[in-house]
N, CA, C and O atoms as a GROMACS GRO file, in nm:
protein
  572
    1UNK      N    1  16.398   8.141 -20.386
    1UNK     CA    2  16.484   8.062 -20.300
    1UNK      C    3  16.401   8.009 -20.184
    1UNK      O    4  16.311   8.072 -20.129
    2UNK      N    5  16.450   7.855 -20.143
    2UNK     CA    6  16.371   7.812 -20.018
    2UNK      C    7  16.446   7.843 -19.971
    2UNK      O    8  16.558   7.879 -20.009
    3UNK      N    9  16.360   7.830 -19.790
    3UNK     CA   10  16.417   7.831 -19.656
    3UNK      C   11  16.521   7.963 -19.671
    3UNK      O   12  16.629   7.921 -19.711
    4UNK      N   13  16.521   8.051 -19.660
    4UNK     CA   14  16.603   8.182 -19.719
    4UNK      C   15  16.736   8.139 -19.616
    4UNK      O   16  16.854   8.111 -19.636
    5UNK      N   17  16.618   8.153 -19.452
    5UNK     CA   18  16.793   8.192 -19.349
    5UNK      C   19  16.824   8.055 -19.366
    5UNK      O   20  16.937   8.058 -19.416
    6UNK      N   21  16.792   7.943 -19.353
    6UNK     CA   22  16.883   7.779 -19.404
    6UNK      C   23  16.968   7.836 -19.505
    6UNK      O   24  17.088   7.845 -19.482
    7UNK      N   25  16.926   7.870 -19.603
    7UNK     CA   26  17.000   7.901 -19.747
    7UNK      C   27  17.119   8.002 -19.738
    7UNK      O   28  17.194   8.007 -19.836
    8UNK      N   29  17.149   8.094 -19.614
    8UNK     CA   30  17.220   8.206 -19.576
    8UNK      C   31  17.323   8.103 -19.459
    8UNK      O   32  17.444   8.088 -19.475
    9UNK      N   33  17.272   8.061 -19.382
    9UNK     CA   34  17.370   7.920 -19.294
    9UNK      C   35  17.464   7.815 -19.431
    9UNK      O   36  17.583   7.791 -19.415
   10UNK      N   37  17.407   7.778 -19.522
   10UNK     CA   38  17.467   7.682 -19.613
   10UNK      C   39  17.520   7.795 -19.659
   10UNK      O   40  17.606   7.803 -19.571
   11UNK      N   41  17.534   7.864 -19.708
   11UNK     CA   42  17.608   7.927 -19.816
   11UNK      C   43  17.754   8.001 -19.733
   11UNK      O   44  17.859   8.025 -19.792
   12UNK      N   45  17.731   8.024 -19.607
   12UNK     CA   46  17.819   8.053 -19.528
   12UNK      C   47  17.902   7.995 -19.473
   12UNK      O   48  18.003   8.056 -19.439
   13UNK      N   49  17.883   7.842 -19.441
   13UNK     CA   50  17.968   7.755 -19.484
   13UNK      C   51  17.990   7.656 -19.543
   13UNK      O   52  17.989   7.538 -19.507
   14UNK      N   53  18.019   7.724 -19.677
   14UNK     CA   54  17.994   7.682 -19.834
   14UNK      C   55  17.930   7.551 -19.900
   14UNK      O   56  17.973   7.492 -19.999
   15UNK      N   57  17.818   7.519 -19.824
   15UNK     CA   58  17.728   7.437 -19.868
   15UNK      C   59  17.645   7.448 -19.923
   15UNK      O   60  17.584   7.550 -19.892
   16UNK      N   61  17.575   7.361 -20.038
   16UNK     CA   62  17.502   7.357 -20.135
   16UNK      C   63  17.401   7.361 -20.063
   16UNK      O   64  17.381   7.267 -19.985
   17UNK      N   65  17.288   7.498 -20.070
   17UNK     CA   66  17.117   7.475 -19.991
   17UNK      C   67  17.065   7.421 -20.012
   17UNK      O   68  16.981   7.405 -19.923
   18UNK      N   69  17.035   7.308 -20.169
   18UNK     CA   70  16.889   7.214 -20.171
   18UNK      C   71  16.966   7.101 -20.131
   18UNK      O   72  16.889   7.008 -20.106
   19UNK      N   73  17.089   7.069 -20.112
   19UNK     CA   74  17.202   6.939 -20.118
   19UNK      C   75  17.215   6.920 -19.966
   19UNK      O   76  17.257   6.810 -19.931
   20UNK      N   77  17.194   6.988 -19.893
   20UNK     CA   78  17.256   6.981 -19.734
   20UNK      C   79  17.135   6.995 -19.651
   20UNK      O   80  17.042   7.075 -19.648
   21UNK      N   81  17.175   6.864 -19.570
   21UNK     CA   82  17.054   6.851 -19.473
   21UNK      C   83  17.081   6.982 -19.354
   21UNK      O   84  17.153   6.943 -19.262
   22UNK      N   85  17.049   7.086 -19.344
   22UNK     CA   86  17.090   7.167 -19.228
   22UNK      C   87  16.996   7.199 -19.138
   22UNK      O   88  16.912   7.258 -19.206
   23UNK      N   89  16.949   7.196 -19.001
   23UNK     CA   90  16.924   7.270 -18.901
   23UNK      C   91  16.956   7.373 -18.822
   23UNK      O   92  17.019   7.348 -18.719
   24UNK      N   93  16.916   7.522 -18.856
   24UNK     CA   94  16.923   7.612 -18.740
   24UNK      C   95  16.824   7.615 -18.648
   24UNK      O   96  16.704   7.634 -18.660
   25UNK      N   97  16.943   7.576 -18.486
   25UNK     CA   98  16.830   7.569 -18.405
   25UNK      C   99  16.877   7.622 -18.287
   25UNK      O  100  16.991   7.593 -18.251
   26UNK      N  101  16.798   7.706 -18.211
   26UNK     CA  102  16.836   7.793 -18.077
   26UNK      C  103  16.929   7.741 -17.985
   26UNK      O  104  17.038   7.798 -17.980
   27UNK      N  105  16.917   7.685 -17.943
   27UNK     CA  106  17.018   7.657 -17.847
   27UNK      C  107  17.073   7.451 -17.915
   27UNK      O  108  17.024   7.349 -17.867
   28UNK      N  109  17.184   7.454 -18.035
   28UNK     CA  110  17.256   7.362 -18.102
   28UNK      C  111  17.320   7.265 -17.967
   28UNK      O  112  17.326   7.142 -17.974
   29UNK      N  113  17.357   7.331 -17.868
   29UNK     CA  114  17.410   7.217 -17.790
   29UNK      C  115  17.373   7.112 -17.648
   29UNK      O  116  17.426   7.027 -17.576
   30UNK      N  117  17.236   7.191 -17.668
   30UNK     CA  118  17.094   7.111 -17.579
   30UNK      C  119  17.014   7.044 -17.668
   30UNK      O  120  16.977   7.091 -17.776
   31UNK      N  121  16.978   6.906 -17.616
   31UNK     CA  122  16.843   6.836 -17.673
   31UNK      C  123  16.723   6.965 -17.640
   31UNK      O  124  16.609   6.945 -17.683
   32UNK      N  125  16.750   7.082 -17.571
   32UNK     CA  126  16.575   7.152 -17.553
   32UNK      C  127  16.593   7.248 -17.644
   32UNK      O  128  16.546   7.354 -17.604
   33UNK      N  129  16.653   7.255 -17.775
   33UNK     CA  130  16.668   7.363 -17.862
   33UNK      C  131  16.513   7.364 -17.940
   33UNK      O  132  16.433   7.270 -17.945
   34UNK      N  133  16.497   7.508 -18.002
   34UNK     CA  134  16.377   7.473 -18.119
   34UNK      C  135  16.470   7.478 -18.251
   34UNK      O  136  16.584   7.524 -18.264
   35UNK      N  137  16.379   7.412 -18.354
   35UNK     CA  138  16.388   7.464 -18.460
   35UNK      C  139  16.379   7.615 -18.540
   35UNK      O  140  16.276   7.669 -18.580
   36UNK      N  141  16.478   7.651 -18.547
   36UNK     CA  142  16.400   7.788 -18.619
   36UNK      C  143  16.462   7.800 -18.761
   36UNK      O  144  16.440   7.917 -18.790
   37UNK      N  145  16.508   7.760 -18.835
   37UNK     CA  146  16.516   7.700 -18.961
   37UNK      C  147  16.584   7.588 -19.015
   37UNK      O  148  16.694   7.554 -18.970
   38UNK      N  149  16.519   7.514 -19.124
   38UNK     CA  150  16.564   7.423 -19.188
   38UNK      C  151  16.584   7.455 -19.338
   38UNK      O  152  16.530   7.543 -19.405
   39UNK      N  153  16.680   7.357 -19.374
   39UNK     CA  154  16.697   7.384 -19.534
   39UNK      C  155  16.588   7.233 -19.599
   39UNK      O  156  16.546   7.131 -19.544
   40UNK      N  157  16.573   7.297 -19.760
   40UNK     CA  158  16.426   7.206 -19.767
   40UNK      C  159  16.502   7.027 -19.725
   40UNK      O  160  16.436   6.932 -19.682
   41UNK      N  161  16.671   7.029 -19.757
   41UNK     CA  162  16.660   6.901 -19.750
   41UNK      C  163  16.649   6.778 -19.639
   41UNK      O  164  16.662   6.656 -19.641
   42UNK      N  165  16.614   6.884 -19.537
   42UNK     CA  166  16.604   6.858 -19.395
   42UNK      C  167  16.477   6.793 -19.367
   42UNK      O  168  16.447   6.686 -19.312
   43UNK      N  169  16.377   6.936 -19.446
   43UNK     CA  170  16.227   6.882 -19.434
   43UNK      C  171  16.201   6.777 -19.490
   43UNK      O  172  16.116   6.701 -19.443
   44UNK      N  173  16.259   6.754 -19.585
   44UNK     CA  174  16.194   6.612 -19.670
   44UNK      C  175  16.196   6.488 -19.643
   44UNK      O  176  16.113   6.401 -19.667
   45UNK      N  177  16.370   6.481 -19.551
   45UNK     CA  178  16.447   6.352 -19.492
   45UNK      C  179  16.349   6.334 -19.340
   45UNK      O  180  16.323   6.229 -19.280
   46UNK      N  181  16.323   6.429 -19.317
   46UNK     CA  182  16.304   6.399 -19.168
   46UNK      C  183  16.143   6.427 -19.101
   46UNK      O  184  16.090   6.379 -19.002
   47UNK      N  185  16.080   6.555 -19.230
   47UNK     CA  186  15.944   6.570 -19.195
   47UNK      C  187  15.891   6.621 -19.115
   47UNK      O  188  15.789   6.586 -19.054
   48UNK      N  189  15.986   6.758 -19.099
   48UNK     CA  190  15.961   6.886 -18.964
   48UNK      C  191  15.988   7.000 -19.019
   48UNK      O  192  16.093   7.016 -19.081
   49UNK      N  193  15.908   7.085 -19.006
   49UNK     CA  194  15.885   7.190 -19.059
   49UNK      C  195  15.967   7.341 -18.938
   49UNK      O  196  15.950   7.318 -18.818
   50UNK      N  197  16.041   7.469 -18.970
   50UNK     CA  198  16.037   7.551 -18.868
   50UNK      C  199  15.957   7.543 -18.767
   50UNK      O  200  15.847   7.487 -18.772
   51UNK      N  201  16.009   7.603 -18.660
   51UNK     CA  202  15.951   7.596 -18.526
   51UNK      C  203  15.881   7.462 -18.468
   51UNK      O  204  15.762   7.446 -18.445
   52UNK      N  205  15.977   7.380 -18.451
   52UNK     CA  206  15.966   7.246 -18.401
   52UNK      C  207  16.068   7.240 -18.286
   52UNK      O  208  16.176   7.299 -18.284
   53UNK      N  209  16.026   7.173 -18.207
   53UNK     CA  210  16.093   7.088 -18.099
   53UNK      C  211  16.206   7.030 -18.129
   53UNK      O  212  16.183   6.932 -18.201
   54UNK      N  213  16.344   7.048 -18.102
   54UNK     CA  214  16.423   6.916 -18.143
   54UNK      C  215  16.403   6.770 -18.037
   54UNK      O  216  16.446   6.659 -18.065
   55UNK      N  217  16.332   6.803 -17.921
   55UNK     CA  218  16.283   6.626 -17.901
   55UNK      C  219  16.195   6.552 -17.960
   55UNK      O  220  16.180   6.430 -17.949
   56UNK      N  221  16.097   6.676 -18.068
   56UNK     CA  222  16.037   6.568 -18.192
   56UNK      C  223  16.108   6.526 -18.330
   56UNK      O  224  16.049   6.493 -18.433
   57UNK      N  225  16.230   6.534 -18.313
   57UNK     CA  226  16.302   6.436 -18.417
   57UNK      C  227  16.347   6.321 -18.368
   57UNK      O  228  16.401   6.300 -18.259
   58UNK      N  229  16.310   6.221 -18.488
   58UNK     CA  230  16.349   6.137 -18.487
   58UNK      C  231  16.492   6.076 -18.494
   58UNK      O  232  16.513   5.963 -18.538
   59UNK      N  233  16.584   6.155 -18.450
   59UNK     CA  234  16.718   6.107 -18.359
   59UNK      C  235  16.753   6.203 -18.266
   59UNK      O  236  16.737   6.325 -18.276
   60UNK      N  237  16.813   6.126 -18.153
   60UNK     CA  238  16.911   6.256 -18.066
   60UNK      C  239  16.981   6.291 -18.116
   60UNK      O  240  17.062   6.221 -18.176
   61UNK      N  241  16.985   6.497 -18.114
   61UNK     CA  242  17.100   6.551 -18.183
   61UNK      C  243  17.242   6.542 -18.120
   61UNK      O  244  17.326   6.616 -18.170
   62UNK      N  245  17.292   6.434 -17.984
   62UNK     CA  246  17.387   6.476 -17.920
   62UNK      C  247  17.439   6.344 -17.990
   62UNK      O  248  17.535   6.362 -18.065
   63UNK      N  249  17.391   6.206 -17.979
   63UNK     CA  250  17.436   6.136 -18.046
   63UNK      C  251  17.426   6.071 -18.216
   63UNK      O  252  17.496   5.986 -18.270
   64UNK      N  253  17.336   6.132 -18.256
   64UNK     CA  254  17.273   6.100 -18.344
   64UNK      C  255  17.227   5.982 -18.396
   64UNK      O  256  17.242   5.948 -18.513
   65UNK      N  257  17.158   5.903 -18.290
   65UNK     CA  258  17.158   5.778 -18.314
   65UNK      C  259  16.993   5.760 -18.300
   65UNK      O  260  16.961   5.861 -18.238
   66UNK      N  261  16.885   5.692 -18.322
   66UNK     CA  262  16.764   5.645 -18.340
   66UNK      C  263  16.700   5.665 -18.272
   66UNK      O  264  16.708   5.560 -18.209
   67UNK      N  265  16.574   5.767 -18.179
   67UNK     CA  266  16.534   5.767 -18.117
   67UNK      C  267  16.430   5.646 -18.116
   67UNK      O  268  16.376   5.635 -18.226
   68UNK      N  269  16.399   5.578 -18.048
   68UNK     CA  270  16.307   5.472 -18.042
   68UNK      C  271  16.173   5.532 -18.017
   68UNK      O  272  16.073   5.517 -18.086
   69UNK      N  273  16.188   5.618 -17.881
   69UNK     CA  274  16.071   5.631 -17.787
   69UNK      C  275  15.972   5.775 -17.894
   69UNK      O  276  15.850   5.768 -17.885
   70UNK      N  277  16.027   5.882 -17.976
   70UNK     CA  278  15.991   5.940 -18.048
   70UNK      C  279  15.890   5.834 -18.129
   70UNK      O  280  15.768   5.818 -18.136
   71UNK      N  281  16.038   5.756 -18.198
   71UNK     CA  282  15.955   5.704 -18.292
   71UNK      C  283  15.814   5.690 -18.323
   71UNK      O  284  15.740   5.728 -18.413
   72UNK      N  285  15.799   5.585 -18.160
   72UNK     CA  286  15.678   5.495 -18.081
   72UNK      C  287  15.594   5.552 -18.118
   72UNK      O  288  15.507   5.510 -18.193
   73UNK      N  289  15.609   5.727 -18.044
   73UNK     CA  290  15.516   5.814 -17.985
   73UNK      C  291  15.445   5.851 -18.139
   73UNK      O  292  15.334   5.815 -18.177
   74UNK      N  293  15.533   5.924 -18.206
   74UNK     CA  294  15.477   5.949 -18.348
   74UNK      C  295  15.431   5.885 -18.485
   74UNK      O  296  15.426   5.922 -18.602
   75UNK      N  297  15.398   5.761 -18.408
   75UNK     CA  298  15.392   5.621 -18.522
   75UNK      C  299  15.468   5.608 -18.599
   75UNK      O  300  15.399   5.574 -18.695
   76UNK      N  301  15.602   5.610 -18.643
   76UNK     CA  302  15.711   5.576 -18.740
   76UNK      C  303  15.754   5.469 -18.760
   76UNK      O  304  15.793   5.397 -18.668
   77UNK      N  305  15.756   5.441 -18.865
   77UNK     CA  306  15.799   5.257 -18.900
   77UNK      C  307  15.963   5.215 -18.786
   77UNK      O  308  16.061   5.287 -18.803
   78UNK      N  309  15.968   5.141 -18.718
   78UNK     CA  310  16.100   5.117 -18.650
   78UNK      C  311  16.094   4.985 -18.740
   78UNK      O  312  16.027   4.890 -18.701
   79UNK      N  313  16.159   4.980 -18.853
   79UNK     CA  314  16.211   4.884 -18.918
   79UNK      C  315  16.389   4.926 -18.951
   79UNK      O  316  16.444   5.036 -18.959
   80UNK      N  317  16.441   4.796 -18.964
   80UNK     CA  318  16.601   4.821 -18.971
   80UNK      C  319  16.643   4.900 -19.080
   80UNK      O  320  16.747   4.965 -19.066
   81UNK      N  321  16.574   4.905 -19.194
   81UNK     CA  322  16.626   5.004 -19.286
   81UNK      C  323  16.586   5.136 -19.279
   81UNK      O  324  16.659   5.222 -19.329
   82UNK      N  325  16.443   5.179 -19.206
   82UNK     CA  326  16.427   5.320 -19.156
   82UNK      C  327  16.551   5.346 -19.055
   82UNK      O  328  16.611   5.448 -19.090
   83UNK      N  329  16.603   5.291 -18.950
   83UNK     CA  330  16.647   5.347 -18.861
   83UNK      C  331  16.776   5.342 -18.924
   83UNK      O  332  16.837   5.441 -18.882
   84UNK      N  333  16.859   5.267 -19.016
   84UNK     CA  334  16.960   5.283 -19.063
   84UNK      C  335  16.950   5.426 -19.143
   84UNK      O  336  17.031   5.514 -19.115
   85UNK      N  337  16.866   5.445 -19.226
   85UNK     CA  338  16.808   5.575 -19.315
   85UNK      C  339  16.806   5.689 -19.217
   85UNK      O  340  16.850   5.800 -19.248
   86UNK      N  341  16.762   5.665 -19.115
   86UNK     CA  342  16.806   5.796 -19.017
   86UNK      C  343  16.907   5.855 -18.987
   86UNK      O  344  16.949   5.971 -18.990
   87UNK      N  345  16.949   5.733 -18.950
   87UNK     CA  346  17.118   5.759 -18.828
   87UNK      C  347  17.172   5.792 -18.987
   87UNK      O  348  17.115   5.900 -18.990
   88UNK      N  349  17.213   5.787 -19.072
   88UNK     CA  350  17.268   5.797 -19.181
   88UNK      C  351  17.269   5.924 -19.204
   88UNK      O  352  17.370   5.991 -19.223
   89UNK      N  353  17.125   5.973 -19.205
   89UNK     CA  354  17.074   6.117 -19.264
   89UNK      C  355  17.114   6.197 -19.170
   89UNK      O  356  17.129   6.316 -19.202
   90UNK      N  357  17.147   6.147 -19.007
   90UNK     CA  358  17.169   6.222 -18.903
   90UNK      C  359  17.327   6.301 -18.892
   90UNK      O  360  17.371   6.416 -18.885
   91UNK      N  361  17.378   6.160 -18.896
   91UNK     CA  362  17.532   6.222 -18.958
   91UNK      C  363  17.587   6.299 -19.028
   91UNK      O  364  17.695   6.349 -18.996
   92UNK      N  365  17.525   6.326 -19.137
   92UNK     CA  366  17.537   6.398 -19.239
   92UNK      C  367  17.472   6.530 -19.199
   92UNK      O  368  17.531   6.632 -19.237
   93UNK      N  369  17.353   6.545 -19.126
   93UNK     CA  370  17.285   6.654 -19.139
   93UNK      C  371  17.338   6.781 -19.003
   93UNK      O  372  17.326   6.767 -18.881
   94UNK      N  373  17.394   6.892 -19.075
   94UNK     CA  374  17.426   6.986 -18.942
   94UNK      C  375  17.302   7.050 -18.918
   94UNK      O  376  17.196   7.087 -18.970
   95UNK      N  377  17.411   7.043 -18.750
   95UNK     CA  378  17.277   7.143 -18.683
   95UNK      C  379  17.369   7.275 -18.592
   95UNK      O  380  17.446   7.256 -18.498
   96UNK      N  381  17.334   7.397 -18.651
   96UNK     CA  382  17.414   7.493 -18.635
   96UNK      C  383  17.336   7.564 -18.534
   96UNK      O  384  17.218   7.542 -18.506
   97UNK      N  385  17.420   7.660 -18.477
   97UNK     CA  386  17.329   7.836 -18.390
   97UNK      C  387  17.288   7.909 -18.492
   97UNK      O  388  17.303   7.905 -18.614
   98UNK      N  389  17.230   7.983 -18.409
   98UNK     CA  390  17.204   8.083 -18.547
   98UNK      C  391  17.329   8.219 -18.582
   98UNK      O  392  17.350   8.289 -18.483
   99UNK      N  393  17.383   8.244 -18.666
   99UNK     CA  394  17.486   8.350 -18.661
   99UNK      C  395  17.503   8.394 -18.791
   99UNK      O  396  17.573   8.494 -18.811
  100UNK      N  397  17.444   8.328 -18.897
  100UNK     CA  398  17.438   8.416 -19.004
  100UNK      C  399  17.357   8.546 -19.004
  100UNK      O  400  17.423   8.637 -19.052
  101UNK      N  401  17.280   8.569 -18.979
  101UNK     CA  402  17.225   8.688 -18.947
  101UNK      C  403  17.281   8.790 -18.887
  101UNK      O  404  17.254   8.907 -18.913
  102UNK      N  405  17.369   8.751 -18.796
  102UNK     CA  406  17.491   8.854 -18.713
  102UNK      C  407  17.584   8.910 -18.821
  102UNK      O  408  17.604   9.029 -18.799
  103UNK      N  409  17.665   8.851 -18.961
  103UNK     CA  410  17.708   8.831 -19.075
  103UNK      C  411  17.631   8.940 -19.169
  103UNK      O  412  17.699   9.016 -19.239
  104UNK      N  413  17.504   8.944 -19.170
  104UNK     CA  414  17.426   8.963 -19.247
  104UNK      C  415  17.401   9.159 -19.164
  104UNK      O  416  17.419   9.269 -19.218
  105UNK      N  417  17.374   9.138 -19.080
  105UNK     CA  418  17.365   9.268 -18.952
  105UNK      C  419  17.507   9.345 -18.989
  105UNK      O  420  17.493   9.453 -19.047
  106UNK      N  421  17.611   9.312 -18.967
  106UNK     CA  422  17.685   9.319 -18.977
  106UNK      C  423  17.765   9.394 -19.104
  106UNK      O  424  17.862   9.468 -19.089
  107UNK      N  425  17.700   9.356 -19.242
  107UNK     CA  426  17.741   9.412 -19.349
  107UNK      C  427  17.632   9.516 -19.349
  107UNK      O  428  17.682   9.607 -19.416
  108UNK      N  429  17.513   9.554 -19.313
  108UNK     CA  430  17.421   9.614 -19.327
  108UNK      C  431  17.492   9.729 -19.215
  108UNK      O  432  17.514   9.839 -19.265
  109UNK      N  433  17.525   9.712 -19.077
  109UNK     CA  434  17.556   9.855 -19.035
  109UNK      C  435  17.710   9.874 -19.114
  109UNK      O  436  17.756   9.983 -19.079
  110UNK      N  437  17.775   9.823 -19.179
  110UNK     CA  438  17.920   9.846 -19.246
  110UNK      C  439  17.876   9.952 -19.312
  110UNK      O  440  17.917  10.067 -19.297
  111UNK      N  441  17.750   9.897 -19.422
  111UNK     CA  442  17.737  10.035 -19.530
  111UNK      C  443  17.641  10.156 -19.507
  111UNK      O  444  17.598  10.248 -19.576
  112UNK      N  445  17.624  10.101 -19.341
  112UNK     CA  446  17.515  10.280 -19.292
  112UNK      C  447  17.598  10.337 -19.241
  112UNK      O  448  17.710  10.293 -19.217
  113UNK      N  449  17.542  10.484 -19.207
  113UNK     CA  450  17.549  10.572 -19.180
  113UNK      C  451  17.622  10.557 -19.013
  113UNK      O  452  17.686  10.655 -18.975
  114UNK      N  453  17.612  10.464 -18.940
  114UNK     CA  454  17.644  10.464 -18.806
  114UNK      C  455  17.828  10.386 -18.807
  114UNK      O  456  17.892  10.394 -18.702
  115UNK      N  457  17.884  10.326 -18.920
  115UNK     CA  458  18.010  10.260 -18.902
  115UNK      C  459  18.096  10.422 -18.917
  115UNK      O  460  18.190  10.443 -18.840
  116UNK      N  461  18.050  10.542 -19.034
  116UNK     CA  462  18.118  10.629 -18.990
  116UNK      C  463  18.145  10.689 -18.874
  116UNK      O  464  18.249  10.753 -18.860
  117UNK      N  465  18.020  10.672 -18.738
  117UNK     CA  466  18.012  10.751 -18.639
  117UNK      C  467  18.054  10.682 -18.500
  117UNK      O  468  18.082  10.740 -18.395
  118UNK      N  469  18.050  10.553 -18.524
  118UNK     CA  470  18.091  10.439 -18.446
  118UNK      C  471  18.191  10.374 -18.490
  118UNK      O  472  18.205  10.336 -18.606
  119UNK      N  473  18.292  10.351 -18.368
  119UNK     CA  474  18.393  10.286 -18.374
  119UNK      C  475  18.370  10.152 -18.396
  119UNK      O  476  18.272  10.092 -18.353
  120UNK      N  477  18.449  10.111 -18.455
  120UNK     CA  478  18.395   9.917 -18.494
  120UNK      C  479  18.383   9.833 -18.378
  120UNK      O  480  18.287   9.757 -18.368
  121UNK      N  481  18.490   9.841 -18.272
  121UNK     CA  482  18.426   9.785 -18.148
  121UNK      C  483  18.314   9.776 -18.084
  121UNK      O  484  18.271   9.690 -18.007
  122UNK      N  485  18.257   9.907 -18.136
  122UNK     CA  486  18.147   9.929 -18.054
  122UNK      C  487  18.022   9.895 -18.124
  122UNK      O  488  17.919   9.882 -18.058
  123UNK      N  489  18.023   9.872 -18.302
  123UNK     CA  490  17.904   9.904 -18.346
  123UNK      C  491  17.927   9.717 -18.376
  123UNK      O  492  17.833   9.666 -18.437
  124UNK      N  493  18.040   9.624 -18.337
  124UNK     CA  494  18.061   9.502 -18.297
  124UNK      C  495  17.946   9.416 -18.202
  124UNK      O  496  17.876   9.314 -18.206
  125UNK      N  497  17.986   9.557 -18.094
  125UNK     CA  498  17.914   9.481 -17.978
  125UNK      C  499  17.761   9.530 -17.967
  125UNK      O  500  17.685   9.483 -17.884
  126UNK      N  501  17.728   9.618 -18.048
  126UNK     CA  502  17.608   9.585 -18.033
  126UNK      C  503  17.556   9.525 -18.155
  126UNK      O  504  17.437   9.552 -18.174
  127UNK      N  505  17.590   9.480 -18.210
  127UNK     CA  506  17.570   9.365 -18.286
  127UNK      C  507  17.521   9.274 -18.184
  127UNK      O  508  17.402   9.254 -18.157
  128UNK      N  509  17.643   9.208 -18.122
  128UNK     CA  510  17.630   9.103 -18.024
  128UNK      C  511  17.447   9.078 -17.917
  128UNK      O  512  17.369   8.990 -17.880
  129UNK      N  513  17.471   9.242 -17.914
  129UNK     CA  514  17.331   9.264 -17.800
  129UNK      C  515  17.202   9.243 -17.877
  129UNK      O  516  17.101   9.180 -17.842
  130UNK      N  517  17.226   9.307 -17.986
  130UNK     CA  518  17.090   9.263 -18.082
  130UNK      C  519  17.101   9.120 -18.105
  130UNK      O  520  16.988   9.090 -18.067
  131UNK      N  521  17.139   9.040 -18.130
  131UNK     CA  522  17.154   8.891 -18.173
  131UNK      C  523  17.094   8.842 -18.012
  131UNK      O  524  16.976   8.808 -18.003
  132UNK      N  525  17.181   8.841 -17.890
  132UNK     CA  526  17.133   8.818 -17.809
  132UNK      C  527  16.953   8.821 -17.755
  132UNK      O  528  16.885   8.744 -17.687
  133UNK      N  529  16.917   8.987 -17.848
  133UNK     CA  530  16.776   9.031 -17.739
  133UNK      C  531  16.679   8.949 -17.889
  133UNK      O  532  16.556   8.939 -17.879
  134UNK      N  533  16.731   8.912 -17.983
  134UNK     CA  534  16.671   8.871 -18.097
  134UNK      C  535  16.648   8.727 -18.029
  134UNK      O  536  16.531   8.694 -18.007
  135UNK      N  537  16.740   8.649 -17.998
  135UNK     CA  538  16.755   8.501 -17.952
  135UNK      C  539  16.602   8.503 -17.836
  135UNK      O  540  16.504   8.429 -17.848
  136UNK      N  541  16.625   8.615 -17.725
  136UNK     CA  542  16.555   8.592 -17.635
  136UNK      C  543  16.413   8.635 -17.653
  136UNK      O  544  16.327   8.627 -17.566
  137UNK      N  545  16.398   8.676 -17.762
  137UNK     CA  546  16.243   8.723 -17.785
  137UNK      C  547  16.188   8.596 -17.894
  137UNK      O  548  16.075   8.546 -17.889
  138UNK      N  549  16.286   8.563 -17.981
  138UNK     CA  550  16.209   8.408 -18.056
  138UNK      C  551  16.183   8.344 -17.919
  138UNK      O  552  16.061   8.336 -17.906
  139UNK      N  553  16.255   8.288 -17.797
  139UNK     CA  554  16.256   8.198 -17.740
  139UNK      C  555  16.125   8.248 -17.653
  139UNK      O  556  16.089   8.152 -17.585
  140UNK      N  557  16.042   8.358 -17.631
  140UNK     CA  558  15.982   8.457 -17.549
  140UNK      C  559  15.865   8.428 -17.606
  140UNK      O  560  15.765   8.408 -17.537
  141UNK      N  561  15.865   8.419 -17.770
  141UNK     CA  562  15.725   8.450 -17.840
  141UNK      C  563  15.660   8.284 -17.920
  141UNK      O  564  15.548   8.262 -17.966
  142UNK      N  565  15.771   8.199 -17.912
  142UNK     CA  566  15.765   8.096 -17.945
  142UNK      C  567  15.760   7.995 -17.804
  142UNK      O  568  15.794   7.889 -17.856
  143UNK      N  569  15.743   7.971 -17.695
  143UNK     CA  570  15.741   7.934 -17.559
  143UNK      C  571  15.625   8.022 -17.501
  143UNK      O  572  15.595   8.014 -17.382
   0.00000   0.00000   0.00000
């Protein structure tokens, strides 16, 4: 299987992984997010690999419309049918947080040894804290 955690985001909400353009990326509702996974059909359309910048794509993720000044910077054809081919691919393509893994955490302490000894509230919230100190150490070791 490619892109495993892309492939764990699509399948979670029930999208086809080689069919769906998807981005997981740290912080989804800032232009200063990174990349920290893509599904392959992301890489192919757009030509960014994990751990990328989302101001080196070639559209803004808030509007999804053509970045020009990227473009410029990274030599990309600005012809009318590339930038139509973008904004197109942009629309279509989600860009999620990361939280399958919380999902994934989640069924893993269900069938240990600690859901008997811990109350679900509690073995909930530290779920939450691990996801959190997980977020802040990609952002720690990747920065």
């Amino acid at each position: 299987m490619k892109s495993f955690y892309a492939s764990v985001e699509c399948v979670e909400r029930g999208l086809h992984p080689l069919k769906t353009s998807l981005c997981v990326m740290s912080r989804a509702v800032n232009a200063n997010g990174l990349i920290l996974a893509s599904s392959p059909m992301f890489k192919k359309v757009f030509g960014k690999n994990n751990v990328s910048h989302s101001y080196d794509l070639p559209f803004d993720i808030k509007t999804k419309k053509f970045n020009y000044y990227v473009a410029c910077r990274q030599g990309l054809p600005i012809t009318f049918d590339y930038v139509r081919f973008i904004e197109e691919w942009a629309r279509i393509t989600h860009i999620v947080p990361p939280l399958a893994w919380t999902c994934i955490l989640r069924k893993t302490w269900k069938s240990s040894t600690f859901s008997k000894t811990m109350p679900a509230q509690m073995t909930f919230s530290l779920i939450l804290l691990m996801r959190d100190l997980l977020t802040v150490f990609t952002f720690l070791i990747l920065n």
